[in-house]
ROMINU-177961 format. One line per field, with one value per residue (C-alpha): residue number from 1; x, y, z. Coordinates in nm, 4 decimals, decimal comma, always signed. Example, Ala and Ser with C-alpha at 12.3 -4.5 7.8 and 13.67 -1.06 7.14 Angstrom:
<pts>
pos	c(1_2)
u	c(+1,2300_+1,3670)
v	c(-0,4500_-0,1060)
w	c(+0,7800_+0,7140)
</pts>
This chain:
<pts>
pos	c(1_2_3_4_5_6_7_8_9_10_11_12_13_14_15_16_17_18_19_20_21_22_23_24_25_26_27_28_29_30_31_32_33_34_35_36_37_38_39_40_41_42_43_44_45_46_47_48_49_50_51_52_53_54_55_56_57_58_59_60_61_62_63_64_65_66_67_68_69_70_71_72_73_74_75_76_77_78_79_80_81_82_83_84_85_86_87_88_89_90_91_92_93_94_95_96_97_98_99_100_101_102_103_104_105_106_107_108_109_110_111_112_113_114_115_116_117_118_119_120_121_122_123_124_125_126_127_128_129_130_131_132_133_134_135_136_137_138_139_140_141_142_143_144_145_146_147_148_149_150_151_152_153_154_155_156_157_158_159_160_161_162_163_164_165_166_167_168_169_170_171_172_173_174_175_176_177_178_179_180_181_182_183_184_185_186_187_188_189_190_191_192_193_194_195_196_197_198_199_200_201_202_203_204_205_206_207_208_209_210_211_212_213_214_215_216_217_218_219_220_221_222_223_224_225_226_227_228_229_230_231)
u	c(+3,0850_+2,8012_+2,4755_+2,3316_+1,9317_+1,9312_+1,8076_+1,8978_+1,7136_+1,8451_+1,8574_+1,9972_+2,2786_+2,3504_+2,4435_+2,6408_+2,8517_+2,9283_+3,0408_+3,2679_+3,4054_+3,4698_+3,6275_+3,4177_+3,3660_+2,9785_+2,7596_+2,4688_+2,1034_+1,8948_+1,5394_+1,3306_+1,0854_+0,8753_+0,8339_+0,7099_+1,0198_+1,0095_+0,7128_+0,8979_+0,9183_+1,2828_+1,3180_+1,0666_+1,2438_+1,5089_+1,2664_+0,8996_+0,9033_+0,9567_+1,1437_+1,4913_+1,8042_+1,8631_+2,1544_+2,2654_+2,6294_+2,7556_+3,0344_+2,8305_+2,8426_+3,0131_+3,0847_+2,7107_+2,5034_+2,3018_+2,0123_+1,9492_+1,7146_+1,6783_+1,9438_+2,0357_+2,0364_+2,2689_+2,5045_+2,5523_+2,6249_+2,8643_+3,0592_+3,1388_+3,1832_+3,4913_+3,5555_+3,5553_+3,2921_+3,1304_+3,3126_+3,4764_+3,4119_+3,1298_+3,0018_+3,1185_+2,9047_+2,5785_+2,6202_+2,6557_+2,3698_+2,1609_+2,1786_+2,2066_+1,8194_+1,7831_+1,8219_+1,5889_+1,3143_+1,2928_+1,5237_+1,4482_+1,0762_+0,9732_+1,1439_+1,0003_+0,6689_+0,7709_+0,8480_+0,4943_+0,2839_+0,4930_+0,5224_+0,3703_+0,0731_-0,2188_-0,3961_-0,2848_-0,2984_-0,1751_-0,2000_+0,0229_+0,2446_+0,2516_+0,3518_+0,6631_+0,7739_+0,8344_+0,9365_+1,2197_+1,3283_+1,3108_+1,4927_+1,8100_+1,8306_+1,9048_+2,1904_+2,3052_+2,3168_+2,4573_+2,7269_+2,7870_+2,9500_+3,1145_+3,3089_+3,0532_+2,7279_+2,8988_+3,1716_+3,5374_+3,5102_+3,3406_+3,1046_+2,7622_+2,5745_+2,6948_+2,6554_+2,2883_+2,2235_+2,4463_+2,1755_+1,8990_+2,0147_+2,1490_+1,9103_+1,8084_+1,6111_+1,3662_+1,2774_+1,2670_+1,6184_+1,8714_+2,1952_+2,3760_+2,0771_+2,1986_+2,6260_+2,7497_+2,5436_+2,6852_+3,0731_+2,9273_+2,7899_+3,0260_+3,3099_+3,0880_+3,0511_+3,4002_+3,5141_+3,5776_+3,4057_+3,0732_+3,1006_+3,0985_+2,8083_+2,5770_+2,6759_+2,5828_+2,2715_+2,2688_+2,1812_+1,8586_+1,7213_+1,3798_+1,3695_+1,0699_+0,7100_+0,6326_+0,3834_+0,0635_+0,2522_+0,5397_+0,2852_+0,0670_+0,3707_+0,5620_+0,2059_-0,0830_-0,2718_-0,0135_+0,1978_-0,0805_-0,1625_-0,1079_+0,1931)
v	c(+28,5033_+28,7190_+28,7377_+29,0595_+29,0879_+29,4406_+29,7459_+30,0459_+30,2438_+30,4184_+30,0949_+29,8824_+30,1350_+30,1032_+29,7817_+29,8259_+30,1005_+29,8755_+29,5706_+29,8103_+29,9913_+29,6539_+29,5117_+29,1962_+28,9850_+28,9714_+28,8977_+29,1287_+28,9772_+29,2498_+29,2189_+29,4624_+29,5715_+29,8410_+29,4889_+29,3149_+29,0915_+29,0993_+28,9066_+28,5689_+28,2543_+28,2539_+28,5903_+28,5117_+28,1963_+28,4403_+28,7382_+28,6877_+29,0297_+29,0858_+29,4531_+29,4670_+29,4064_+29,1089_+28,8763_+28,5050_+28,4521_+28,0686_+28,1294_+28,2429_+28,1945_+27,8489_+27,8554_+27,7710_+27,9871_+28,2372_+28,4254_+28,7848_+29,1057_+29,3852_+29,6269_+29,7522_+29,3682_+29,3579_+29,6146_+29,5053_+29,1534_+29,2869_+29,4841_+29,2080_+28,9665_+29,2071_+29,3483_+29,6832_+29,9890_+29,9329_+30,0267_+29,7598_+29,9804_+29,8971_+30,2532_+30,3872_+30,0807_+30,1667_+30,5043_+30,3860_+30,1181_+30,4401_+30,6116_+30,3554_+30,2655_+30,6112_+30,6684_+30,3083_+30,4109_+30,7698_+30,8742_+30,5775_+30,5807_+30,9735_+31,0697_+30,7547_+30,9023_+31,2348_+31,0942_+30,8943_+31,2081_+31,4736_+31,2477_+30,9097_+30,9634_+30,9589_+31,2294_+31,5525_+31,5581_+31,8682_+31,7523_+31,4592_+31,6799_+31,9324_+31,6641_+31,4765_+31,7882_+31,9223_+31,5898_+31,5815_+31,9083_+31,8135_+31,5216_+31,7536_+31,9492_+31,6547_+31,5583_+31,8811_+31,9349_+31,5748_+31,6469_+31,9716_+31,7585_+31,5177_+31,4403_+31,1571_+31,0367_+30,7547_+30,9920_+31,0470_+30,7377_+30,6456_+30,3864_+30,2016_+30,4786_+30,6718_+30,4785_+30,3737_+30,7131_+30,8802_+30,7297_+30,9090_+31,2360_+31,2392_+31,4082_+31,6268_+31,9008_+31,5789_+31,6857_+32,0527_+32,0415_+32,2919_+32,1501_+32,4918_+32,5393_+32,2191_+32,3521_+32,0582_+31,7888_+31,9171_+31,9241_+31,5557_+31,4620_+31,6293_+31,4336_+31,0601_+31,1802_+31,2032_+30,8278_+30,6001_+30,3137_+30,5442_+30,6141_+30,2600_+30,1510_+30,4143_+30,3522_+29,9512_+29,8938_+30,2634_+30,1598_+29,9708_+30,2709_+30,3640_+30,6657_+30,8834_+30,8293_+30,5575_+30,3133_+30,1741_+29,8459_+29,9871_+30,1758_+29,8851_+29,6704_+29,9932_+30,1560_+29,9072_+29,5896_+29,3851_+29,4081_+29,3563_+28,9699_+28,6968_+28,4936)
w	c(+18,3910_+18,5172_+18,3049_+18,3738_+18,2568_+18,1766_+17,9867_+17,9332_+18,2473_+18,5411_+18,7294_+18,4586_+18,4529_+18,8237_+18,7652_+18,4384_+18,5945_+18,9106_+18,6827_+18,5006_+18,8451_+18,9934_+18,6859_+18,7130_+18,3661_+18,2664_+17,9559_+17,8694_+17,8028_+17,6819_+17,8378_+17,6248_+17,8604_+17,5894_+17,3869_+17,6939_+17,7385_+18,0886_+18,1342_+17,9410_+18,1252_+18,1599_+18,3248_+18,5319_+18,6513_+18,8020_+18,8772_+18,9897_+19,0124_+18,6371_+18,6519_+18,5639_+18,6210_+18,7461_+18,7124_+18,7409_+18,8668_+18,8214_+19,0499_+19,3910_+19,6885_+19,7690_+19,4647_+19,3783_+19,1272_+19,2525_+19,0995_+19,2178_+19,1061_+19,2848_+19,1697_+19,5483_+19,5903_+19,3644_+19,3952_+19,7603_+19,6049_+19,3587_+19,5716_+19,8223_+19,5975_+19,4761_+19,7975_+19,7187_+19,6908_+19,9935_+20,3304_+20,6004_+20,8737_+21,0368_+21,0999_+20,7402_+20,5829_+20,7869_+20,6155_+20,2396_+20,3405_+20,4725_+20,1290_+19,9110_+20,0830_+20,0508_+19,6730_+19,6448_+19,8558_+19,7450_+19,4568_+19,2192_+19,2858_+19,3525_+19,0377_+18,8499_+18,9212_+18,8211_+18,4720_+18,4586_+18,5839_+18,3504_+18,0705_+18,0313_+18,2198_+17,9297_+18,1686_+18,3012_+18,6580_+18,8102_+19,1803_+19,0955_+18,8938_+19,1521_+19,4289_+19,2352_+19,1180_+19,4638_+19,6245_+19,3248_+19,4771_+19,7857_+19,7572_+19,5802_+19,8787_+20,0977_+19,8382_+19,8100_+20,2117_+20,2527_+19,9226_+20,1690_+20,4002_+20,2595_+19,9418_+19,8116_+20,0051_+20,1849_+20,3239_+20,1856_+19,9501_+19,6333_+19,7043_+19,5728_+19,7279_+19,4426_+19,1966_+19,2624_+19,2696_+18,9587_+18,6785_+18,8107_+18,8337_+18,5018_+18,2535_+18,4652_+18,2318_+18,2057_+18,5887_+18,5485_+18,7279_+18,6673_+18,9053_+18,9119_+19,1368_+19,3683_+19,3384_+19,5695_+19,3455_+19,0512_+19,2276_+19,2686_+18,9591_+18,7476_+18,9386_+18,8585_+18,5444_+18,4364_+18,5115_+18,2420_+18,4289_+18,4489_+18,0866_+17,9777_+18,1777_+18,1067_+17,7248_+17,7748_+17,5343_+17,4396_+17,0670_+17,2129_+17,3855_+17,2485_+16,9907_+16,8836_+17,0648_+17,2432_+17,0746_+17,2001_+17,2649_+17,4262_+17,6692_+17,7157_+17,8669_+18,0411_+18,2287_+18,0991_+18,2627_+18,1307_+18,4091_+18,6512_+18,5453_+18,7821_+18,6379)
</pts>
């Protein structure tokens, strides 16, 4: 069974909603990361990079374990390991690759920053507010022209592209985003949103997600040196 090193984040969920999709057994280990759980010696045994998710599968390749974090990392693990969710072809896999690399390199981080700046940041900065706010909308219009031409970002098919990408958009009032403005991201979203597999990952840990203000602690291990000592 796969242990899966997760909270409840945008990238946690990508890998939740793939475990469901694919139908693949796993065991959740919830790594708090507001209470600084992330930085423990045995998740940073499988992650020197102490972010999560990350899993441990006993039954990898050769049927040795394997350790991975990353969650694109991942998801391209998962989904050959079932065989399904990422294309055969070789041209149609190139083109889930391209925007699953495309919501990790810009999606998950650009709107991450958006959240810091608009919300966590414990200093108004209107420059920096000003710059993710327009590279968030930016970065709808190329979904919404890509989602123009093609049923889901990969092409025809339902792939990991999509479901690397679903989490982040969800919420999206948090980003000053109203989709009706984006109408094929909706057509998209609205489509994700109504699988039963999608449901039960984004609900995994949902009764560990933080409520109320964040505390001193909380920011300290999310934004604070904490994260910046050598280990």
């Amino acid at each position: 069974m796969i242990e899966v090193w997760t909270w409840p984040t945008p990238n946690g969920h990508k890998v939740h909603v793939a475990l469901e999709e694919l139908g693949l057994p796993y065991k959740v280990v919830p790594v708090n990361i507001g209470a600084g759980e992330q930085f423990r010696p045995e998740f940073l045994a499988i992650t020197p990079n102490h972010r999560i998710p990350a899993i441990v599968d006993p039954d990898g390749p050769g049927g040795q374990r394997i350790a991975l974090f990353e969650s694109g990392a991942i998801l391209i693990y998962l989904a050959e390991k079932a065989g399904r969710l990422i294309p055969q072809d070789p041209a149609a896999r190139y083109t889930c690759l391209q925007w699953l690399m495309f919501q990790m390199g810009g999606v998950g981080p650009m709107f991450g920053q958006y959240g810091h700046f608009h919300t966590y940041a414990p200093e108004r900065i209107p420059y920096a507010m000003d710059r993710y706010a327009k590279e968030v909308q930016r970065l709808h219009r190329v979904l919404d022209k890509r989602l123009s031409e093609a049923a889901y970002l990969a092409g025809d098919d339902y792939s990991i592209a999509d479901i690397a990408t679903f989490p982040w958009i969800r919420f999206p009032e948090r980003r000053g985003i109203d989709l009706n403005d984006y109408p094929n991201v909706k057509r998209w979203f609205d489509a994700i949103a109504a699988r039963p597999a999608v449901q039960r990952g984004c609900e995994v840990l949902s009764e560990r997600q933080r409520k109320g203000a964040m505390t001193d602690a909380e920011r300290e291990n999310l934004f604070g040196n904490t994260q910046f000592k050598a280990r």
